[in-house]
N, C-alpha and C positions, 0 to 999 in steps of 0.2 A: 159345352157343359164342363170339359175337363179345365177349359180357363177358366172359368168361373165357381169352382171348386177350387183352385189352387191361388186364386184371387183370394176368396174366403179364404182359407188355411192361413196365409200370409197377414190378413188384417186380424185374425182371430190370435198366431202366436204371438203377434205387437203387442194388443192388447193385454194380453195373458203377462207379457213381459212388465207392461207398466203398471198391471194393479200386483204384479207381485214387489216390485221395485217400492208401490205406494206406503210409507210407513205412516201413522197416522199417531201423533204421543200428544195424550191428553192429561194434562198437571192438574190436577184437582186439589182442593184444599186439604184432603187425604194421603190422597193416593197420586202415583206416578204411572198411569197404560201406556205400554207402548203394543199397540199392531198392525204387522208387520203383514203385507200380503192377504191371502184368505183365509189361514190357518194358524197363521201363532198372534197369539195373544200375553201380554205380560203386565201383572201388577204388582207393584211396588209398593208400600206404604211408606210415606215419607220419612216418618220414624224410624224406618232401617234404615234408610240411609246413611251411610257415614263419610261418602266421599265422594265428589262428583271429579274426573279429568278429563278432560280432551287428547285422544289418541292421535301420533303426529303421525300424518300421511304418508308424510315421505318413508316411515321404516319401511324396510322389506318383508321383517318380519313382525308385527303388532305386541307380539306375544311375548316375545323376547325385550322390547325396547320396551314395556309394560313389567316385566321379571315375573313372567305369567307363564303357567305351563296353559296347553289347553284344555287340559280335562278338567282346569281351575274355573272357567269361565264360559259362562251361557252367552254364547252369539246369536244375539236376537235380533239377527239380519238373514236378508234372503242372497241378495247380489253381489252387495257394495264391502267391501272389510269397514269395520266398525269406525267411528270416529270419536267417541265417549263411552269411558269406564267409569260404570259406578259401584262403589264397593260396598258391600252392606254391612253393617254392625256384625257382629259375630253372634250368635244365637237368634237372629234375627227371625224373626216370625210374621206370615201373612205374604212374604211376597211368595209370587208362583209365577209360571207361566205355561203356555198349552202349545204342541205343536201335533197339526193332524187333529185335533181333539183329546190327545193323553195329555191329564194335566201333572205338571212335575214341579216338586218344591225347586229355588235359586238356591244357587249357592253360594258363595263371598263375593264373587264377582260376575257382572252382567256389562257383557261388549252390545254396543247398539251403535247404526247409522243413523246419525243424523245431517241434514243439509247445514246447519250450523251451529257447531259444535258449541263455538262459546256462548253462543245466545243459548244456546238452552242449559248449556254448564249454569250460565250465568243465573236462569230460572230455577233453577231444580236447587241449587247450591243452600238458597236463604232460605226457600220452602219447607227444606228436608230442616235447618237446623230451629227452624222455628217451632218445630210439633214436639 
């Protein structure tokens, strides 16, 4: 019983690892979601947007090689350090995001992982300046 208890345990925090790893961003003709695991959620409107980059992996530090403090920037990751900054217009209104359930307005800038970077730079880029 006690191996088969600790069997369980073991496929249960894989699991637990990979649906928080899971990030799921859905580009709608609006709006930009990205969610990230069970608990955070984040929406965009494309109209705020004002600047899509891909963050280089290699830095050590993201934040610095970006000329970013971090209380500048919503990390809307769970594991992974971000790969794309997008920066919002300035008075920008309607993007938010939730984590746990509290929902909190963005702020200028939102770090997010994604598996590839300039593919979705490349998506989000002409979307945001088309609205």
């Amino acid at each position: 019983m006690l191996l088969f208890g600790s069997l369980w345990t073991v496929v249960w925090a894989v699991s637990l690892r990979s649906a928080m790893r899971q990030v799921e961003h859905v580009l709608g003709a609006h709006t930009l979601a990205l969610a990230i695991g069970f608990k955070s959620l984040c929406r965009i409107p494309l109209a705020a947007i004002a600047d899509v980059r891909v963050i280089d992996r290699k830095a050590s530090d993201w934040h610095a090689a970006c000329g970013l403090q971090a209380r500048e920037v919503a990390a809307i990751t769970s594991l992974d350090n971000p790969t794309l900054l997008i920066e919002l217009k300035a008075g920008a209104s309607g993007a938010w995001w939730t984590r746990n359930g509290v929902r909190q307005p963005l702020g200028r800038w939102v770090a997010v992982y994604v598996d590839r970077a300039d593919t979705m730079r490349a998506a989000v880029a002409p979307a945001s300046s088309s609205q």
